[in-house]
Phi, psi and omega in degrees: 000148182058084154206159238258131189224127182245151207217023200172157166281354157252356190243115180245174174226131179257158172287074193217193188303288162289076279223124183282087196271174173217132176233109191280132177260191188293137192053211185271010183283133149242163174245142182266128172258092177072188189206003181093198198270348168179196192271348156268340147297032169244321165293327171300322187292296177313346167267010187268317191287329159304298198302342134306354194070008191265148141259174185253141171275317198199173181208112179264115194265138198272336171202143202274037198264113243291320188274012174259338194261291196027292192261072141299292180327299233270309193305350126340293203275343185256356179222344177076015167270178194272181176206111173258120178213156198252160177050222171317330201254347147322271191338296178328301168314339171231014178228087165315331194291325190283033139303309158287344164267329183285314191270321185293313190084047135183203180286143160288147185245169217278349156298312170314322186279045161285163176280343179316323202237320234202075203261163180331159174286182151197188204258144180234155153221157189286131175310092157237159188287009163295311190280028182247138172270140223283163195083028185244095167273171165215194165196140173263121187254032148023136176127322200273295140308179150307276198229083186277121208233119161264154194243162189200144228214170188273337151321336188077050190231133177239113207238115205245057133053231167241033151282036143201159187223114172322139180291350179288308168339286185291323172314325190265312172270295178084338176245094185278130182300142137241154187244308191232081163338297188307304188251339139012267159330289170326341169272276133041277186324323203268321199302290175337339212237327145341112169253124187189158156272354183193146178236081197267116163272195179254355194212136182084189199277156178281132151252172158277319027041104171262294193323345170276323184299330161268356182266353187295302192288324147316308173345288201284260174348321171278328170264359139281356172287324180277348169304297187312322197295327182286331203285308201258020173280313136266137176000166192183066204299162150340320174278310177293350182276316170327245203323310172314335149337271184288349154305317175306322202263357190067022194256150191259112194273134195233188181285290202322292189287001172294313146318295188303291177298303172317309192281322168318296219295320174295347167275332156281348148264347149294331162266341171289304151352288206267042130292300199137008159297316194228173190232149159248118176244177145290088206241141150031055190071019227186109176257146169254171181229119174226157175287132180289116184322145169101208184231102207264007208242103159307324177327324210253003174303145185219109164287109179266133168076025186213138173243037200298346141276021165044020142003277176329319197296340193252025188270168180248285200274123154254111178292075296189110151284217175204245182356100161079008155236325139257337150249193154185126200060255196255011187222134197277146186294146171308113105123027190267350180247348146302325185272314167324279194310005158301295180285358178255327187293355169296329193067017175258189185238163168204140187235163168250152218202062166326135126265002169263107188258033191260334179263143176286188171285303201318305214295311168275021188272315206268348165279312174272023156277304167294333167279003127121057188223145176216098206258130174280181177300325183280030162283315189265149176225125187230137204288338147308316158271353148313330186281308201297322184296313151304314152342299196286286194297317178270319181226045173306130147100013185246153175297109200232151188269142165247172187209079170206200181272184193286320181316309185282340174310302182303292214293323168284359168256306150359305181279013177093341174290116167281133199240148206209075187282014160220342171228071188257154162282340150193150202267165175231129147251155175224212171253135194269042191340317154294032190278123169242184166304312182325286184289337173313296195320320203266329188272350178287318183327308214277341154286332184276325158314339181094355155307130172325124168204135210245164176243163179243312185224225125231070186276112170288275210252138158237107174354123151243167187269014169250352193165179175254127165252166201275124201254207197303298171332296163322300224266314183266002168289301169336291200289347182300305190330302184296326193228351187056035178224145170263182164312133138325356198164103184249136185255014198233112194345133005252049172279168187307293212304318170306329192293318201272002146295337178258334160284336142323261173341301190266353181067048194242181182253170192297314168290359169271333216245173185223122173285132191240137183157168171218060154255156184256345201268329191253316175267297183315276205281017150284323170282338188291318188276340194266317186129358168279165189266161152217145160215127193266158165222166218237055171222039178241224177275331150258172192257197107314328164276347153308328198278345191256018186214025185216129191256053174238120187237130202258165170289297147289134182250133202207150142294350200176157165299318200301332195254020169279303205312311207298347193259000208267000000 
């Protein structure tokens, strides 16, 4: 633990509970990103920082939450640096007390005033981008805090604080302090949106790819929200919401967590509130909270088999997942291949658009040859040449271990990728149908090394007509186990890379194409996150009841492709 990690060429991390960024400046000065948790983590830092020879110039806090402020004081008092933190949460930093009054909601009584709540004061000034050294940027991610600021270094390294909660994080706890839900989630937005090579939250594993870990962290905020809802179907005090909670989650109630989570969960019914979810009254000296009947969120109202914004007309490309959108196994969905000819007769395109990279474009050219369609390759889009494309763009010339089939083996070395089983430069997995121990064991090495590692897809399961088998997901759940790292970077819906590769291909603009499918986690929120129209149908894998328990909002709702054409 406090061991010194470098992640960039000015850019370090020290390793601890709270993680500790370092940005070397001019000479032996450095800047500090937070500073840890009380005064012997101030001291560990100052001996990390003699044993480099560096000094702290200045110490940018990302939030005033104790375990981020702590050695503020002592690292202060041996240097004489500065201390920054923006907005509301300056204050904090330099009155520590109102914290533990801000979560209790009255004087805290003397079990609270831990260093856990309550960390020494220091001297603060307001956090501005004047005050960043150069090659420093920053953004406010708000929600978790008051004012919460991630910093982002010329390295492409970005240390976004407790703006996301690590999946071990959530697995244990489940209810992650928030102070504002609302925007919180609006933070959320900005993190997704981020462009970086590296990702340090403050608690947990580094990513390469954040985005799945925020579509995790929505998740999670929605499945307490539907918790609140269920909770509060009868009358409900707080207290009494309180306990339903940590029973539901198994969770063991203390001072800390009671504060804490007692202050989340009353800030999730203050935001359920002014939706228009829950109502608060007064009974008998005693106020409750109960859910208001129906279906109060219009948002989640769902027109099916309606374009009333004539959305279709102006799309050029449609982008067609396969499995459960135009067939399923060998036999095309009612009235799915007249909705092709349609879009051509239209004069618009349509691509098939895969996350199954076990198979080439030749294998479906030749299945939909056999189902009596005759599509040429440049038709298919597969999250494997989407992988060969990145590849091309990021690691030219470098050397990959693949973890795939024989099919996807050929197609990558055809495309110029050098493959490399003992001595590779960065790993690729996809989904292998040929998967053995031999090969698990050799792909854990080469990841448990700390080699750059890519995904073809996040898929958990892949459809068959007997049944769902376990498809790449599954396969990095495996390497996680093994190595404690999930990929850095999955290229296959609904991520970014894939998108950026189906606009490639078609030269079309994001606001012309339209993604069609029907998963909302994987085809729906590849268009919802990229800038694309999506519209789901619903003669796959999802319902009306995902969709209404799902906070991926498709533009168009269709029962079927068959029921599109009329609109195009």
């Amino acid at each position: 633990m406090y061991e010194l990690i470098q992640v960039g060429d000015r850019t370090y991390y020290i390793d601890c509970p709270s993680k500790i960024g370092i940005y070397r400046m001019e000479g032996d000065r450095v800047c500090l990103i937070d500073s840890g948790n009380d005064k012997d983590a101030g001291k560990k830092v100052w001996k990390i920082l003699e044993a480099n020879g560096w000094k702290p110039d200045r110490i940018l806090n990302t939030h005033s939450h104790a375990d981020h402020v702590g050695g503020n004081r002592f690292l202060q008092q041996k240097s004489g640096c500065k201390v920054y933190c923006a907005g509301v949460d300056r204050v904090f930093a330099e009155h520590t007390q109102l914290e533990t009054v801000m979560l209790y909601g009255g004087f805290p009584y003397q079990e609270l005033k831990n260093k856990f709540l309550c960390a020494q004061p220091s001297g603060a000034e307001e956090l501005t981008e004047d005050v960043l050294p150069e090659g420093m940027k920053m953004l406010r991610i708000d929600g978790h805090s008051f004012a919460m600021t991630a910093f982002g270094t010329e390295d492409g390294i970005w240390f976004v604080a407790d703006g996301l909660t690590v999946d071990d994080i959530m697995r244990k706890y489940h209810v992650s302090f928030l102070y504002d839900v609302e925007t919180f989630l609006e933070s959320l937005d900005k993190l997704e949106k981020l462009e970086g090579r590296l990702f340090i939250p403050s608690h947990g594993e580094t990513a390469g790819d954040i985005r799945p870990l925020v579509r995790r962290n929505r998740e999670k905020v929605l499945e307490i929200e539907a918790l609140l809802r269920d909770i509060c179907a009868s009358p409900a005090g707080s207290e009494d919401i309180l306990k339903a909670v940590f029973d539901h989650y198994g969770l063991t109630m203390d001072g800390n967590q009671y504060v804490l989570v007692g202050s989340t969960i009353r800030s999730y019914l203050s935001w359920m509130k002014g939706k228009g979810e829950l109502e608060q009254e007064f009974e008998d000296n005693r106020m409750v909270w109960k859910s208001r009947g129906g279906d109060v969120r219009t948002e989640n109202r769902v027109c099916v088999n309606e374009d009333r914004e004539d959305v279709l007309k102006d799309i050029e490309c449609f982008a067609l997942d396969m499995d459960g959108t135009v067939y399923l196994g060998e036999q095309w969905i009612d009235g799915a291949v007249e909705f092709l000819s349609r879009i051509e007769a239209a004069g618009k395109k349509y691509v098939f658009l895969t996350n199954n990279s076990s198979k080439s474009p030749a294998v479906y050219v030749e299945k939909l040859k056999r189902m009596g369609l005759d599509a040429g390759k440049d038709k298919i889009i597969t999250s494997g040449q989407a992988a060969i494309f990145y590849l091309k763009k990021h690691y030219a010339g470098k050397r990959v271990f693949l973890l795939g089939n024989d099919l996807l083996r050929e197609e990558f070395a055809q495309e110029g990728i050098l493959l490399s089983e003992d001595a590779p430069d960065v790993v690729v997995t996809a989904f292998d149908t040929t998967l053995d121990y031999r090969k698990m064991c050799r792909v854990c090495d080469f990841v448990r090394a700390g080699l750059p590692y890519l995904a073809t897809h996040p898929d958990y399961n892949c459809p068959t007509e007997t049944g769902f088998i376990p498809d790449a997901g599954s396969i990095h759940a495996f390497i996680h186990a093994s190595t404690g790292r999930y990929p850095d970077r999955i290229i296959g819906k609904p991520n970014g890379d894939i998108v950026d590769y189906l606009l490639e291909r078609t030269g079309i603009q994001r606001e012309k194409t339209v993604m069609v499918g029907d998963r909302l986690y994987t085809d729906i929120a590849a268009g919802v996150n990229n800038g694309l129209k999506s519209a789901l149908v619903l003669s796959g894998e999802a319902t009306l009841e995902d969709l209404a328990a799902s906070e991926v909002r498709p533009d168009l709702v269709f029962e079927s492709v068959a029921e599109m054409g009329k609109f195009l």
